[in-house]
C-alpha positions in Angstrom: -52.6 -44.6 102.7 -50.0 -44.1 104.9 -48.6 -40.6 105.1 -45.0 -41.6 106.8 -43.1 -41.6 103.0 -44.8 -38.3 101.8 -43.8 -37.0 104.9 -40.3 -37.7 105.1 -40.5 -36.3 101.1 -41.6 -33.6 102.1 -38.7 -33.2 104.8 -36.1 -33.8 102.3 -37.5 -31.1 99.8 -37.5 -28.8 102.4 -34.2 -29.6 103.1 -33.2 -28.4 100.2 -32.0 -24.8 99.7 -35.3 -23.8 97.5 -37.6 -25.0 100.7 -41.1 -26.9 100.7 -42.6 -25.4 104.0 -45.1 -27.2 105.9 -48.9 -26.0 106.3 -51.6 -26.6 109.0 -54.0 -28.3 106.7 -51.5 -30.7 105.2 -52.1 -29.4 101.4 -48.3 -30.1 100.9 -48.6 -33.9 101.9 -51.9 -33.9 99.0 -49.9 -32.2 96.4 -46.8 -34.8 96.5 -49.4 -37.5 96.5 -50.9 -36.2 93.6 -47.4 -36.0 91.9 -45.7 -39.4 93.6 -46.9 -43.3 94.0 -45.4 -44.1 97.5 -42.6 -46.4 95.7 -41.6 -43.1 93.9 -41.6 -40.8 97.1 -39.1 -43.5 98.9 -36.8 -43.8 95.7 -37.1 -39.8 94.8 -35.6 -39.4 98.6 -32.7 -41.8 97.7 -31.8 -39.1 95.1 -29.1 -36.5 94.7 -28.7 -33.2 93.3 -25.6 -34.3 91.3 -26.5 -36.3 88.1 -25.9 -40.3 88.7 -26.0 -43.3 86.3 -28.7 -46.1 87.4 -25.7 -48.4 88.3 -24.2 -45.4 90.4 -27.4 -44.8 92.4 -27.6 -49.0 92.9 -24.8 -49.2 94.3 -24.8 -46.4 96.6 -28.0 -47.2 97.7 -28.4 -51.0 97.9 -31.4 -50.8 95.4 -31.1 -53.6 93.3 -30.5 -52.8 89.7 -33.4 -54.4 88.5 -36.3 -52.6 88.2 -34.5 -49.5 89.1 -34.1 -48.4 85.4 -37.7 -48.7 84.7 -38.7 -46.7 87.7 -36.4 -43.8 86.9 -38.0 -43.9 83.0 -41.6 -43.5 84.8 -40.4 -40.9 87.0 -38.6 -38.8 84.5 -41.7 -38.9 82.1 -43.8 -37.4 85.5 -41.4 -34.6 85.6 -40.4 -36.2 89.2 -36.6 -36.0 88.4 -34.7 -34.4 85.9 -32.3 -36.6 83.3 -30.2 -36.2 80.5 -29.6 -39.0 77.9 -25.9 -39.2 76.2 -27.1 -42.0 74.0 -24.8 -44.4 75.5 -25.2 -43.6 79.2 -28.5 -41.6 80.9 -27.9 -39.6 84.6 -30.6 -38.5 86.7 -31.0 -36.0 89.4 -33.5 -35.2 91.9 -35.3 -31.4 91.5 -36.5 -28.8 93.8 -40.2 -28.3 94.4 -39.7 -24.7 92.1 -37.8 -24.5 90.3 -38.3 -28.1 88.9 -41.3 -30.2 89.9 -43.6 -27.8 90.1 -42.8 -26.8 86.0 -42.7 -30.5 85.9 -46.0 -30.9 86.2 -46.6 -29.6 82.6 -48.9 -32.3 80.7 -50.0 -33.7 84.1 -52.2 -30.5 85.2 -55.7 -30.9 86.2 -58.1 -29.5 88.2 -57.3 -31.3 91.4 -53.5 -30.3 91.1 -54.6 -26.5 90.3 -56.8 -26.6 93.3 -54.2 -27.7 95.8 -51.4 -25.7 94.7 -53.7 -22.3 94.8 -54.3 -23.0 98.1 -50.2 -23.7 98.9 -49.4 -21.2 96.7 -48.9 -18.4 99.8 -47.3 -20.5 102.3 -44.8 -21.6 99.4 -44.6 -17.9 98.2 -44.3 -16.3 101.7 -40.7 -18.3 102.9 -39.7 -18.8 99.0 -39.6 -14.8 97.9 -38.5 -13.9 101.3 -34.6 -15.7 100.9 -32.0 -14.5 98.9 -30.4 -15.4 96.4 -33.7 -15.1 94.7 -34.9 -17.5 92.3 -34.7 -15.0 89.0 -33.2 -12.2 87.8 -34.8 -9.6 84.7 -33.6 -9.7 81.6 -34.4 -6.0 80.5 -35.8 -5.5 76.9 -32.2 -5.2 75.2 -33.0 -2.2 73.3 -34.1 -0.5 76.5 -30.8 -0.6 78.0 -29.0 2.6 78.7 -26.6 4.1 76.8 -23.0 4.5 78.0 -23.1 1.7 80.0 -21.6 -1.8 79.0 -24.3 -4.2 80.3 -22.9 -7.4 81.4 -23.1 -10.6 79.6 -26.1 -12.3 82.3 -28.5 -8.6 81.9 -28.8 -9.2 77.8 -31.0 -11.3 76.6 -28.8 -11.6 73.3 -25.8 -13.2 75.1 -28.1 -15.6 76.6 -29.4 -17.2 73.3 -26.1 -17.3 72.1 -24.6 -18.9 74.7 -27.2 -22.1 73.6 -27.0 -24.2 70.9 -30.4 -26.1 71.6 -33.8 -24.6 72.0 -37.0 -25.8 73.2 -40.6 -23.6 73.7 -43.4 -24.9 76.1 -46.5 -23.9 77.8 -46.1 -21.4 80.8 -47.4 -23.3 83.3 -48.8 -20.4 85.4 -51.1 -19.2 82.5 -52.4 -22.8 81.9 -52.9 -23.3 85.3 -54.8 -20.0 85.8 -56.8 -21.2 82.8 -57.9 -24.6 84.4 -59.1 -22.3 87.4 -60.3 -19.8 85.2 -58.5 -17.3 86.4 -56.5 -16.9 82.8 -55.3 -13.9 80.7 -55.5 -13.3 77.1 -51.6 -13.4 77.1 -49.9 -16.3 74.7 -49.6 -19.4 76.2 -46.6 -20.8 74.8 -44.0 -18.5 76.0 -41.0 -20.6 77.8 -38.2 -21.0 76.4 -35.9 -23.3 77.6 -31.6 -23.6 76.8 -29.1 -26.2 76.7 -25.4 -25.8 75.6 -25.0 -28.8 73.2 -27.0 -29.6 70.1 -29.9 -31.9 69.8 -31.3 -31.8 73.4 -35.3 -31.2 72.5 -35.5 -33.3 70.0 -37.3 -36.1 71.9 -38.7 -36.9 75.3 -39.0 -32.6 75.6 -42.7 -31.2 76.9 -42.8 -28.9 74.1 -41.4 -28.6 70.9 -37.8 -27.8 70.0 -37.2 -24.6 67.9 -34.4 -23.0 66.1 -31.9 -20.1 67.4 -33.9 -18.0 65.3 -37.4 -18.9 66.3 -36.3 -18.0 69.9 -35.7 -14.8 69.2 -38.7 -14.5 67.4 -40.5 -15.8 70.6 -38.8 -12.7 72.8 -40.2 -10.5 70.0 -43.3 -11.4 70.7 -43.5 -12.0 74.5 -42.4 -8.2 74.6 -44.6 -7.0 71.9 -47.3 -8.5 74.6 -45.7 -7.5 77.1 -44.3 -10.1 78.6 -41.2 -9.9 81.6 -38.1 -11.3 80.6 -36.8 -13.9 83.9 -34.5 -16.3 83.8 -32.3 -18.2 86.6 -30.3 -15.7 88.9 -26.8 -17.0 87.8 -24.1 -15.4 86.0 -23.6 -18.4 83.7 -25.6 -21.7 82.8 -28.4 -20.4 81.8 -31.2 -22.8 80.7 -34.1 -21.2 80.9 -36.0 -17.8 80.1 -39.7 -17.5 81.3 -41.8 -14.6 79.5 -43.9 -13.4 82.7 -47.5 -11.7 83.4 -48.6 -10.2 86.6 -52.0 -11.6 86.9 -50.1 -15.5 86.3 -47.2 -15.7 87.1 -45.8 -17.0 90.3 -42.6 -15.1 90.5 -44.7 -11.5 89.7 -47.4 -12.8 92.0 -44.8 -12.4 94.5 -45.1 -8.5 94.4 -48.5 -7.9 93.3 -50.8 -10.6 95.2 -48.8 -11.2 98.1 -47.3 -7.5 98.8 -43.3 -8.7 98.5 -40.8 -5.8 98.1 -39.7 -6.3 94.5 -36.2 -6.5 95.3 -37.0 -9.6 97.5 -38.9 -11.4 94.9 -36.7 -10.8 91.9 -33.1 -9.3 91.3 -32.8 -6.4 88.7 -29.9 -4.0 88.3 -32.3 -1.3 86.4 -35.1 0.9 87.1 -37.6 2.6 85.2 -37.9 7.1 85.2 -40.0 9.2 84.1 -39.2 12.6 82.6 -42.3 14.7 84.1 -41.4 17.2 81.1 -42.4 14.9 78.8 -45.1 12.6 80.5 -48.7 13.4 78.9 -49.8 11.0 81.6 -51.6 8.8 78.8 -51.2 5.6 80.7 -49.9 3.2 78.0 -46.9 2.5 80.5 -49.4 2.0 83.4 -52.2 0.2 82.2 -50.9 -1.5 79.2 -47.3 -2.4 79.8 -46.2 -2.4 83.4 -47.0 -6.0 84.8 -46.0 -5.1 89.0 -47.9 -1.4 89.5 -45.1 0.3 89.7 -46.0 3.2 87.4 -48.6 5.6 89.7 -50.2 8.8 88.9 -48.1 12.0 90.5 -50.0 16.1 90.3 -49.0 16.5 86.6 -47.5 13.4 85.3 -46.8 10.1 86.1 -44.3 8.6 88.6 -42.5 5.0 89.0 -42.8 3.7 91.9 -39.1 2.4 92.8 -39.9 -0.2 95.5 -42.1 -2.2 92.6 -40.2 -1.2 89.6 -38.0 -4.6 88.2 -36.5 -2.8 85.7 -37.4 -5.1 82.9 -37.9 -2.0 80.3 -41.3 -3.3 78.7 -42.7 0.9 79.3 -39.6 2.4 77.6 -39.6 2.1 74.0 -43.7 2.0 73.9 -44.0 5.8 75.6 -45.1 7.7 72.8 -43.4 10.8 74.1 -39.8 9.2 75.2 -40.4 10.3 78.7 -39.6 7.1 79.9 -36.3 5.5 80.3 -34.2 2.7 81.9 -31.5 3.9 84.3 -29.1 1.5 86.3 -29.6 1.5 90.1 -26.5 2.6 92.3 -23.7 0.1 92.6 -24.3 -0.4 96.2 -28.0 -1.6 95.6 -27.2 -3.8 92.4 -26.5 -7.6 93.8 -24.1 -10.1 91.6 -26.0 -13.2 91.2 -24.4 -16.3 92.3 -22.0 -17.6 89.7 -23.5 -20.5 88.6 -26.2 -22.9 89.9 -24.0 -24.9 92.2 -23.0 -21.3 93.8 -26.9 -20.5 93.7 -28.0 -23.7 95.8 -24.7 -23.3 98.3 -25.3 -19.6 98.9 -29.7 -20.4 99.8 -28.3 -23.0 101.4 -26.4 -21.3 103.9 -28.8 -18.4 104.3 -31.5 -20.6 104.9 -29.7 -22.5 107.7 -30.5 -26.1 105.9 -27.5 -28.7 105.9 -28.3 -30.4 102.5 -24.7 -31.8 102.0 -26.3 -35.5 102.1 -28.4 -34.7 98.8 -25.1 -33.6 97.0 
């Protein structure tokens, strides 16, 4: 099989602002031809980042109609593209590697995909966590949050699933992958929860299940009960997302702890975790059982946080038996609005990657 199409695939995702850097062994070209049929890869680089009817992308591309409908179905149910049906009309979109075909990938993983995306895993990680605007922001633990401060409407978690008015909960894909490589952690599985602003939207053709405005909170319970990072897209508004994270799985918090990223680099947080020294017993429930990125180290009589790691996501706060910890909001001059909305996001990478992606908009 010829690898010209996967090839110029892989040049257009790396086109885009997220970035699909190329390797010396070529495991990038074996991934998207384990995700994409070659008719796929040619039509997926005909896409666009805005949504488009199937008549729209005919006619801009010379595709005939027929047929096209079909193969946008097939590629929508292999998480190739992402779509939205209206009932009366259906758009499509091409996605990003991460976020977006990667997740995708969902009911498709195996042992072969798990295999070559361990191994791309650092190349990806080492350009991805290195840009800014980073991918994610934390969400801190609401209750965590500081007193006398107003927290803004993106930091709290509650404003977030109000904002939606449709909810859907699915696998984390870096635990099930970890699992296939068995390399898995005793943390619950089904732990994404994903947003949309209009009624109705996971009630079919969803990988997962939909849930009510009340079983998502439910779900945040839990994930911080285990422990779980709150990260969800770093935009002040459109949220649609909110992944419930691990250190030993997840790809993001990988980032810090497997491949050495400053924390700051990998994720944006406007808090910080401290210790009161007067208070610490030094029992380690914030070290060993909470904190998911190391950043809680032992000091001559207590414990200390170590800022450079810390995300701020408040999971050691309200479980120190003492109260020695709490969540404190960094300076003003190290805090970093996110983009305001996803469009803002992918202009912004864009432009600080140096990559000219006006052609895919």
């Amino acid at each position: 099989m010829s690898d010209e199409i996967y090839r110029r695939l892989a040049a257009v995702l790396d086109t885009l602002p997220n970035g699909f850097p190329a390797t010396e062994s070529g495991v990038e070209i074996k991934l998207l031809q384990k995700v994409f049929t070659p008719e796929e890869a040619d039509l997926f680089c005909d896409l666009r980042l805005t949504f488009e009817t199937a008549e729209q992308i005919a006619e801009r591309t010379g595709r005939p109609l027929e047929g096209l409908k079909t193969l946008l179905e097939s590629m929508r149910e292999h998480g190739q593209l992402f779509a939205v049906d209206f009932g009366e009309m259906k758009v499509y979109k091409m996605l990003p590697w991460v976020f977006g075909i990667y997740e995708f990938q969902l009911p498709r993983l195996d042992r072969e995909f798990c295999d070559l995306h361990e191994e791309y895993r650092e190349t990806y990680g080492r350009q991805f966590f290195r840009g800014k605007p980073q991918l994610m922001q934390v969400v801190p633990v609401e209750k965590d949050l500081p007193g006398g401060h107003q927290a803004l409407a993106y930091e709290q978690v509650s404003t977030l699933i109000e904002n939606g008015q449709s909810f859907g909960l699915a696998e984390c894909i870096c635990r099930k992958e970890m699992a296939i490589l068995e390399k898995g952690c005793r943390k619950p599985r089904e732990t994404c929860l994903a947003i949309a602003p209009v009624p109705g939207v996971f009630e079919q053709g969803f990988r997962g299940r939909a849930v009510s405005r009340q079983e998502a909170y439910a779900l945040l319970a839990k994930a911080e009960e285990a422990a779980l990072v709150h990260l969800t897209w770093n935009a002040q508004v459109g949220h649609y997302f909110i992944c419930n994270c691990c250190g030993c799985c997840c790809g993001v918090l990988q980032g810090i702890n497997r491949l050495g990223i400053p924390a700051a680099d990998v994720v944006n947080s406007h808090y910080v975790a401290r210790i009161d020294p007067g208070l610490c017993t030094a029992c380690g429930t914030c070290r060993d059982e909470r904190c998911q990125v190391g950043a809680v180290a032992e000091g001559d009589d207590a414990y200390r946080v170590v800022p450079e790691r810390c995300i701020g996501c408040g999971l050691c706060v309200s479980t120190c038996p003492t109260g020695a910890m709490e969540l404190v909001r960094k300076p003003e001059d190290a805090c970093v609005a996110p983009p305001f909305n996803e469009d803002a996001w992918y202009e912004e990478r864009g432009r600080l990657r140096g990559v000219d992606f006006s052609r895919f908009k």
